[in-house]
Jmol script that loads the backbone (N, CA, C; Angstrom):
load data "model"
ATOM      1  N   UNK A   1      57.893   0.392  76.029  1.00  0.00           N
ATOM      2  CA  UNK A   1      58.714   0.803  77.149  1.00  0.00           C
ATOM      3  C   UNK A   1      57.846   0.785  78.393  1.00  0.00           C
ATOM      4  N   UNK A   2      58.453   0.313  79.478  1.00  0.00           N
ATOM      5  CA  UNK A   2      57.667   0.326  80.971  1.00  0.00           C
ATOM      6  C   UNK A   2      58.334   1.108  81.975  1.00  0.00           C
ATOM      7  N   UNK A   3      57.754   1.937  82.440  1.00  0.00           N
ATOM      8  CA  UNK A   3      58.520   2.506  83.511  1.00  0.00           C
ATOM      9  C   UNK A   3      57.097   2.826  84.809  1.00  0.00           C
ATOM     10  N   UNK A   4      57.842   3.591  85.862  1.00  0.00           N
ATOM     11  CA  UNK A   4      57.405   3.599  86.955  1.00  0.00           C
ATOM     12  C   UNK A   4      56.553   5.415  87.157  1.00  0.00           C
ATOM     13  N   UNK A   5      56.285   5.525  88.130  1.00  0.00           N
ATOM     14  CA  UNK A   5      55.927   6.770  88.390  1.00  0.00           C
ATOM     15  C   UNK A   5      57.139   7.837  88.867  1.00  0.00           C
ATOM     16  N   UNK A   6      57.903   7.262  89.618  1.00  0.00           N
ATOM     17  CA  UNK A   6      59.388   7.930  90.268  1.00  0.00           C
ATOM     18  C   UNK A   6      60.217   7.916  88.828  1.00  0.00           C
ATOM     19  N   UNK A   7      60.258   7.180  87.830  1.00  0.00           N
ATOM     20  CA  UNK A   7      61.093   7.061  86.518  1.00  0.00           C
ATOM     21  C   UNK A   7      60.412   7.926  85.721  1.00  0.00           C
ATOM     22  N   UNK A   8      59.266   8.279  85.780  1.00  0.00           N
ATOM     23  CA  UNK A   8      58.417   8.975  84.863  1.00  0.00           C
ATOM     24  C   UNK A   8      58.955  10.405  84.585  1.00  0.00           C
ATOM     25  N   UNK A   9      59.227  11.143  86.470  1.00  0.00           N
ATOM     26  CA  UNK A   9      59.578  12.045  85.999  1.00  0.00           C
ATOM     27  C   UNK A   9      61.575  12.107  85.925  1.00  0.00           C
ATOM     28  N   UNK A  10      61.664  11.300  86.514  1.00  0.00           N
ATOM     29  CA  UNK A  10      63.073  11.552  86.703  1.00  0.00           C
ATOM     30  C   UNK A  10      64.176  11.635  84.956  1.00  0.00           C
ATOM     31  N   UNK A  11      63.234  10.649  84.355  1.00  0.00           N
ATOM     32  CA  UNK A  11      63.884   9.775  83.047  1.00  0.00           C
ATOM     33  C   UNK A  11      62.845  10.292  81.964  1.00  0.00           C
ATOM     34  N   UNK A  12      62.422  11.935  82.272  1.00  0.00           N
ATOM     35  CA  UNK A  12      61.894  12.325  80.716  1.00  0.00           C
ATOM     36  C   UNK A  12      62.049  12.180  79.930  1.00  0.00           C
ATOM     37  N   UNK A  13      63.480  12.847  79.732  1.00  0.00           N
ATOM     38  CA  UNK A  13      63.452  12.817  78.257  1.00  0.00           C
ATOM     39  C   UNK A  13      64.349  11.138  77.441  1.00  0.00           C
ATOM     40  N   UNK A  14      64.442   9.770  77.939  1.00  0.00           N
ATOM     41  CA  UNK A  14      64.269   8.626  77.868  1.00  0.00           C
ATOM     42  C   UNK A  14      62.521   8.514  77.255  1.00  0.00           C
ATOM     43  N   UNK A  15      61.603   8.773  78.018  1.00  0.00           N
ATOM     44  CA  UNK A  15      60.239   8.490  77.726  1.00  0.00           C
ATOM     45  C   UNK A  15      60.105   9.088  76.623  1.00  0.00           C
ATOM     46  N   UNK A  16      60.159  10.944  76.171  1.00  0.00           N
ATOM     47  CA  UNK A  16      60.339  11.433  75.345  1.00  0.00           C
ATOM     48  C   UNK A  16      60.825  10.814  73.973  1.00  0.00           C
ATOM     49  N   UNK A  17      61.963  10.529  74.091  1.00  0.00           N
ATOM     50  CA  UNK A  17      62.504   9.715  72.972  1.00  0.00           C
ATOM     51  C   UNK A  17      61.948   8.266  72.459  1.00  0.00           C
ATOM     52  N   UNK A  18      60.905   7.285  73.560  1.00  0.00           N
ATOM     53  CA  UNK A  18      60.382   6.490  73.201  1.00  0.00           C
ATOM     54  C   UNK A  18      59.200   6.986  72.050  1.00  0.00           C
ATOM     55  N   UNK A  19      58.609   7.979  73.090  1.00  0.00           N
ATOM     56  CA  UNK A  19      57.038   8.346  72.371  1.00  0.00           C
ATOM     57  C   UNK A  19      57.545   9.294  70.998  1.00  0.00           C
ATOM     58  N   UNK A  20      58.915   9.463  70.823  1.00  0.00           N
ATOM     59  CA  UNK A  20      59.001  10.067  69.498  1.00  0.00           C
ATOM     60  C   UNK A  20      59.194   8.959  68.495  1.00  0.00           C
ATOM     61  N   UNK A  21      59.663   7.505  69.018  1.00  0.00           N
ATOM     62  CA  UNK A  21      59.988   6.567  68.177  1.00  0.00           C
ATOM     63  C   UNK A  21      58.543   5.884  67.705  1.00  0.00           C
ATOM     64  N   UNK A  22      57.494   6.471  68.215  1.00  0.00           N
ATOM     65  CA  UNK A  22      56.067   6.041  68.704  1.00  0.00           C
ATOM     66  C   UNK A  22      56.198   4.672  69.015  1.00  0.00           C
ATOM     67  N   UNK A  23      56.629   4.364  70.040  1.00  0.00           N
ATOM     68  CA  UNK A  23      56.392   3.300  71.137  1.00  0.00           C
ATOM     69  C   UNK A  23      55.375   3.826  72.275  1.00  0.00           C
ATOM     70  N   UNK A  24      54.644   3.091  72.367  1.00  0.00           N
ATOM     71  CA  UNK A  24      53.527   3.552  73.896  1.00  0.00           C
ATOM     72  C   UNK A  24      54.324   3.433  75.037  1.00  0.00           C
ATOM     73  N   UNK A  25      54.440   4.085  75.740  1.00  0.00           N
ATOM     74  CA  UNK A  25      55.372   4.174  77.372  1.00  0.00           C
ATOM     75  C   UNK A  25      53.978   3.948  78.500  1.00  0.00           C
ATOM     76  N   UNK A  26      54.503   2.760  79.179  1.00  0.00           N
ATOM     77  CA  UNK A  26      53.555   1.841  80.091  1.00  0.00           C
ATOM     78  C   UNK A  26      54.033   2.439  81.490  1.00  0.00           C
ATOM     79  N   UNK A  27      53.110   2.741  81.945  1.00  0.00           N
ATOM     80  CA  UNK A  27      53.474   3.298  83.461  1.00  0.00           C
ATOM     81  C   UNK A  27      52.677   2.466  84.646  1.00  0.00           C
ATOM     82  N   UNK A  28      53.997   2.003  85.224  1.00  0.00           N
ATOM     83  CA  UNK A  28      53.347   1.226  86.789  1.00  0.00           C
ATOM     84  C   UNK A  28      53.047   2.237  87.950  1.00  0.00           C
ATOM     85  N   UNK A  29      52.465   1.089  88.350  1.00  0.00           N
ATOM     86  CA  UNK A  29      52.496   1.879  90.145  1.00  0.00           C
ATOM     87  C   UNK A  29      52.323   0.618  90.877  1.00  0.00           C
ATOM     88  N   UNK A  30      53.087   0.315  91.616  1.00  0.00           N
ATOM     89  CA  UNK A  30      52.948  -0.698  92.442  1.00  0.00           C
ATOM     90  C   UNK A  30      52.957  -1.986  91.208  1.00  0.00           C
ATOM     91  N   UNK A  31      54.081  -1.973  90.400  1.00  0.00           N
ATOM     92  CA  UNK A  31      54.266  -3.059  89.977  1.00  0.00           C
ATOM     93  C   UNK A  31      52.775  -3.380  88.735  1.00  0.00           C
ATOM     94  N   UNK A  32      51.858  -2.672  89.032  1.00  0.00           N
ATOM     95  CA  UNK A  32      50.901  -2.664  88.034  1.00  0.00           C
ATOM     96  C   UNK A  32      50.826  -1.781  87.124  1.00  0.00           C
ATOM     97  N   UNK A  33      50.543  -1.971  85.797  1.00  0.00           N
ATOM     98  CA  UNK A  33      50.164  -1.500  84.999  1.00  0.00           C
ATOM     99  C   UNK A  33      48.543   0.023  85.470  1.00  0.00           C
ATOM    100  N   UNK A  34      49.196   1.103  85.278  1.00  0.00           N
ATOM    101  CA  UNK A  34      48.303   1.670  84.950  1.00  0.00           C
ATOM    102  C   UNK A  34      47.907   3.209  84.198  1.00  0.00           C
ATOM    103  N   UNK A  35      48.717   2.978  83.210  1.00  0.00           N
ATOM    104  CA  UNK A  35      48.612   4.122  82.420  1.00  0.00           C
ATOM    105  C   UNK A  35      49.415   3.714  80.849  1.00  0.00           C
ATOM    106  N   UNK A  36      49.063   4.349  80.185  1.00  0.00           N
ATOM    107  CA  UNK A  36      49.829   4.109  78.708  1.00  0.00           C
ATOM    108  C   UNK A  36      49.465   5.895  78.186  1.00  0.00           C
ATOM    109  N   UNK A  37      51.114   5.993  77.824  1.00  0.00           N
ATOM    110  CA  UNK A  37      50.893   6.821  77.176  1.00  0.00           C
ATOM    111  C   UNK A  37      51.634   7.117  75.806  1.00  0.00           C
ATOM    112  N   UNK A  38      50.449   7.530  74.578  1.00  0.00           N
ATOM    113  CA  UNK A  38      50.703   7.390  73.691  1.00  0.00           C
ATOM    114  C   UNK A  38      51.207   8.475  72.873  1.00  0.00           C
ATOM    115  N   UNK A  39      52.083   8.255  71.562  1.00  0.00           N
ATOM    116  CA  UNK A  39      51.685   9.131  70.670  1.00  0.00           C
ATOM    117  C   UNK A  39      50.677   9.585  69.934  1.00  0.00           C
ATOM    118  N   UNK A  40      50.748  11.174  69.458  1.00  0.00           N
ATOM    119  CA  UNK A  40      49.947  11.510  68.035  1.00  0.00           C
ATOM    120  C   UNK A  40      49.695  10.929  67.419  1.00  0.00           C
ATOM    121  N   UNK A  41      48.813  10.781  66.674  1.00  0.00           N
ATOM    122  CA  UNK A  41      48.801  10.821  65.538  1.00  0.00           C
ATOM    123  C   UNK A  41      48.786  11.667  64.386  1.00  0.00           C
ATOM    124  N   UNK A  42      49.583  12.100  63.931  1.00  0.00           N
ATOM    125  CA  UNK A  42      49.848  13.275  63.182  1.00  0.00           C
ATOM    126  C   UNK A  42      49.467  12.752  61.613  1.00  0.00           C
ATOM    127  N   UNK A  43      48.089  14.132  61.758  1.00  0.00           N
ATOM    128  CA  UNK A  43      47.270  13.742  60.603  1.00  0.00           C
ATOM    129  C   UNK A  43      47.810  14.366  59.188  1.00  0.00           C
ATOM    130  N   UNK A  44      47.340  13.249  58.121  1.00  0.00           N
ATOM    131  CA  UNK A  44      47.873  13.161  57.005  1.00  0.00           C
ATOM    132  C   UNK A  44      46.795  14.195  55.851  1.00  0.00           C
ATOM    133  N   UNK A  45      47.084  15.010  55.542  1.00  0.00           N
ATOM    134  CA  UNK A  45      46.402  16.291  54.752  1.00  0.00           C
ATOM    135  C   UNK A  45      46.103  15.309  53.571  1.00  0.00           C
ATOM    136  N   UNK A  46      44.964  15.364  53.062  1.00  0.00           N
ATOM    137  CA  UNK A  46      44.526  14.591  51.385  1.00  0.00           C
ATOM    138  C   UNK A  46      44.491  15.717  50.351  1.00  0.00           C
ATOM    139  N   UNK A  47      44.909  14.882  49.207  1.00  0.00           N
ATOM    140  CA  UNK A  47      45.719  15.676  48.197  1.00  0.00           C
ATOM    141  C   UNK A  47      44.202  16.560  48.117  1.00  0.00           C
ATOM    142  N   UNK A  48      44.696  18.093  47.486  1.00  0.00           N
ATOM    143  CA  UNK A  48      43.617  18.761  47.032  1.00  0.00           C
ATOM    144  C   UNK A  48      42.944  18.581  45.966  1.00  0.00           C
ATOM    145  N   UNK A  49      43.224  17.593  45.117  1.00  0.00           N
ATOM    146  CA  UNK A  49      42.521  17.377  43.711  1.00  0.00           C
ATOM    147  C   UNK A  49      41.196  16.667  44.347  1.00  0.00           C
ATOM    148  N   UNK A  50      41.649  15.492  45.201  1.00  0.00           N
ATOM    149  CA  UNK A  50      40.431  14.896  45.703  1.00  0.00           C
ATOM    150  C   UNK A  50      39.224  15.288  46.997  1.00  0.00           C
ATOM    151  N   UNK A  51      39.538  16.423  47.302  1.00  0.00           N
ATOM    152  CA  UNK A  51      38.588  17.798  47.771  1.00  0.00           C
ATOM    153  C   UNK A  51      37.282  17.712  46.587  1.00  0.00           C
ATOM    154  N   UNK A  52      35.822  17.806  47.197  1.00  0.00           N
ATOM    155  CA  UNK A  52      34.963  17.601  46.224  1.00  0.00           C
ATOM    156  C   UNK A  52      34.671  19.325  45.845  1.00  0.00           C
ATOM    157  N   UNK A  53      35.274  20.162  46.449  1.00  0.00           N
ATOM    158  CA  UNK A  53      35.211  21.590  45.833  1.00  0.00           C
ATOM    159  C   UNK A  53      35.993  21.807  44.734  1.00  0.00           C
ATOM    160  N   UNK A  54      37.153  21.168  44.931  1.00  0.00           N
ATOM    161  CA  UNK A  54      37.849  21.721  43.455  1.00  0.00           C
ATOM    162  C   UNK A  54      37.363  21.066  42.399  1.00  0.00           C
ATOM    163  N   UNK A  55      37.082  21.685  41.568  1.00  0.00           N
ATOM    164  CA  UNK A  55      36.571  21.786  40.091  1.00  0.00           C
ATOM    165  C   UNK A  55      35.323  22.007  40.091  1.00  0.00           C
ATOM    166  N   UNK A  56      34.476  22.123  41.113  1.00  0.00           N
ATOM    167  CA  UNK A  56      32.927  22.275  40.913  1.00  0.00           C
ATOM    168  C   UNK A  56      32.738  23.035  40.038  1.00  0.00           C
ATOM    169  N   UNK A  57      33.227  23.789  39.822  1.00  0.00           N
ATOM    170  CA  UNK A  57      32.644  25.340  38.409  1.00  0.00           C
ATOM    171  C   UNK A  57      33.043  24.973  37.536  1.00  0.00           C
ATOM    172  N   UNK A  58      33.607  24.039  36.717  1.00  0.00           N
ATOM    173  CA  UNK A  58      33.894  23.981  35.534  1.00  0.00           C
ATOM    174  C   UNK A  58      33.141  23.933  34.245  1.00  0.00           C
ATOM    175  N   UNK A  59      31.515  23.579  34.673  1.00  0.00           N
ATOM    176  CA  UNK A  59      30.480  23.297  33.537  1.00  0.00           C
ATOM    177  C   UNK A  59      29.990  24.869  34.078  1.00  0.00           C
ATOM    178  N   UNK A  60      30.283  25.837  34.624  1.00  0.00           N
ATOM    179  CA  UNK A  60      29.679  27.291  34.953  1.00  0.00           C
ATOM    180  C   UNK A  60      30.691  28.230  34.331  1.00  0.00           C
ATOM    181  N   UNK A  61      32.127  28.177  33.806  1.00  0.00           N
ATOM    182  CA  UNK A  61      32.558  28.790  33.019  1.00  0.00           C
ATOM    183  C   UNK A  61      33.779  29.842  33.848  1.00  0.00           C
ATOM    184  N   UNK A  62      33.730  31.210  33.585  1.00  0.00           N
ATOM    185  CA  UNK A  62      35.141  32.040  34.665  1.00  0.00           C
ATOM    186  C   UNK A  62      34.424  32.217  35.822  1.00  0.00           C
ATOM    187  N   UNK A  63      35.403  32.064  36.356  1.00  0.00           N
ATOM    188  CA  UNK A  63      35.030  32.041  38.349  1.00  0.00           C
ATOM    189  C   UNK A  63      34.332  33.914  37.888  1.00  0.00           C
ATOM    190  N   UNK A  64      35.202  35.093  37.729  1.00  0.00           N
ATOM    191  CA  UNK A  64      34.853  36.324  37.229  1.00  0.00           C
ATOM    192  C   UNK A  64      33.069  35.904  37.591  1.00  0.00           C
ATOM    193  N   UNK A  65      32.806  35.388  36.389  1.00  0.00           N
ATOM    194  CA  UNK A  65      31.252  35.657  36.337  1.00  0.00           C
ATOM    195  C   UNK A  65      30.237  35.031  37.108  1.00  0.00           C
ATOM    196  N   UNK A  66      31.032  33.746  37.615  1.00  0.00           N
ATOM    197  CA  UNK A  66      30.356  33.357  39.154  1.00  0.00           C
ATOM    198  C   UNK A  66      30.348  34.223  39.867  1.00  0.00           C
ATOM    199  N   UNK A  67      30.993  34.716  40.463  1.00  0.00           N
ATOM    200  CA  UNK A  67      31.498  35.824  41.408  1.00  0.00           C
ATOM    201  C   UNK A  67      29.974  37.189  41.232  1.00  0.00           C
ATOM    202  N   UNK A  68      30.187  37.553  40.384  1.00  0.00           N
ATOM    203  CA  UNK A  68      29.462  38.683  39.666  1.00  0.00           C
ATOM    204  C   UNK A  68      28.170  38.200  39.796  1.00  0.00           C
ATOM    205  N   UNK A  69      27.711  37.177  39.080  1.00  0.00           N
ATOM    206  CA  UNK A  69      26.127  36.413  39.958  1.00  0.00           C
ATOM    207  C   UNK A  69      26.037  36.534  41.263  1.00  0.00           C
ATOM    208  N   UNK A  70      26.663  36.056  42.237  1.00  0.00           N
ATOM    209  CA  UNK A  70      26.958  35.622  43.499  1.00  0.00           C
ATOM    210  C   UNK A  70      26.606  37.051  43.962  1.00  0.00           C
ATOM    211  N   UNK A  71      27.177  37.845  43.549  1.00  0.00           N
ATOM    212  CA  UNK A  71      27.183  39.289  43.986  1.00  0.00           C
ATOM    213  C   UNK A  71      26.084  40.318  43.265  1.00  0.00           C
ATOM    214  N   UNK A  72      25.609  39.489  42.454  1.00  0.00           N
ATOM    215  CA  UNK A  72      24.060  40.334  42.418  1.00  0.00           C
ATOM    216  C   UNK A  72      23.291  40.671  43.093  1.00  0.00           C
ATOM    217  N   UNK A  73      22.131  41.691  42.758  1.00  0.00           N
ATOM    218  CA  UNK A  73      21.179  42.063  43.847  1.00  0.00           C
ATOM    219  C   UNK A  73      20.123  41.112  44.013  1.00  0.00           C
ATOM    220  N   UNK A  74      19.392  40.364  44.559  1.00  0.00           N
ATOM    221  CA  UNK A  74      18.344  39.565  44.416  1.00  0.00           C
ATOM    222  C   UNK A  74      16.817  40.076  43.727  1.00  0.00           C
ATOM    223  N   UNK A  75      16.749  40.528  43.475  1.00  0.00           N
ATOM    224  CA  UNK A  75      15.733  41.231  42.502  1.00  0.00           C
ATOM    225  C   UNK A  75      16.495  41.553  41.564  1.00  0.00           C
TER     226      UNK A  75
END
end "model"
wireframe off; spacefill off
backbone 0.3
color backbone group
């Protein structure tokens, strides 16, 4: 989508509805190009299995007794 600086604000929510379709909205001034404005990118969460924390304790046995180490006195 191309629009102007006077269209920019007049024809929000037009622009709005582009940048929700994620189309980049091109803004002139004087017939030139000088601005683009884009969408988000709306970031994609990775599954938790493939997190390198989950499962680390499994060759250490109940979390309980991790915990209980963890929380020992150092001496």
């Amino acid at each position: 989508m191309k629009t102007n600086a006077v269209d920019l604000r007049r024809n929000m929510k037009d622009i709005m509805r582009a940048v929700d379709r994620h189309e980049p909205v091109k803004i002139l001034y004087h017939g030139k190009e000088r601005a683009v404005i884009l969408p988000i990118k709306q970031p994609v969460a990775p599954a938790i299995r493939n997190h390198p924390f989950f499962g680390m304790d499994k060759d250490e046995g109940y979390v309980e007794a991790v915990i209980d180490k963890l929380r020992d006195g150092r001496y």
